[in-house]
Phi, psi and omega in degrees: 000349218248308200274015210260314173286317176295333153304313169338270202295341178291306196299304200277343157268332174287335148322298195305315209275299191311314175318289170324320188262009183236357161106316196290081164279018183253295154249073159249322157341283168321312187278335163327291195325253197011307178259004151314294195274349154327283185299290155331308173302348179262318151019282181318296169291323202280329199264333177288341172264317173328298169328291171257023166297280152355272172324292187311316177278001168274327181304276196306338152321305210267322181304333171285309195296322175303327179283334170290317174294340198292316194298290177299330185267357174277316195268348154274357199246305168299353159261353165242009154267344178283315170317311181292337190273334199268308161305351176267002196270156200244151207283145140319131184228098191281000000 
């Protein structure tokens, strides 16, 4: 889509240029505007992709850190019931 417009907009200044060179400024205006915002417009698509590019690896990010705190808060609670089971066990007596 990014590159649909900056085609837009090259095409819609080479209009704009052709207008200009046949005397009609009123639409080489027009087609100027057109590709001005054609060209913002791929801007536009180009930085909203960036983005949530962006987003998804801060999301996948903090989701790896949770699973590691998960991991970890799994791997202490199972170490103070191997504690609690094994003292709670009555000592061997040869």
């Amino acid at each position: 889509m990014d590159n649909v417009f900056r085609i837009l907009a090259a095409i819609l200044g080479g209009i704009a240029a052709y207008f200009l060179w046949k005397g009609n400024g009123d639409a080489a205006f027009i087609a100027a505007i057109a590709g001005a915002v054609s060209f913002f417009l791929s801007i536009r698509v180009q930085v909203k992709s960036r983005l949530s590019e962006r987003d998804r690896e801060i999301i996948e990010l903090q989701d790896q850190k949770m699973r590691e705190i998960e991991a970890a808060e799994n791997d202490a609670f199972v170490d103070l019931d191997h504690e609690a089971t094994t003292s709670e066990m009555p000592e061997r007596r040869n």
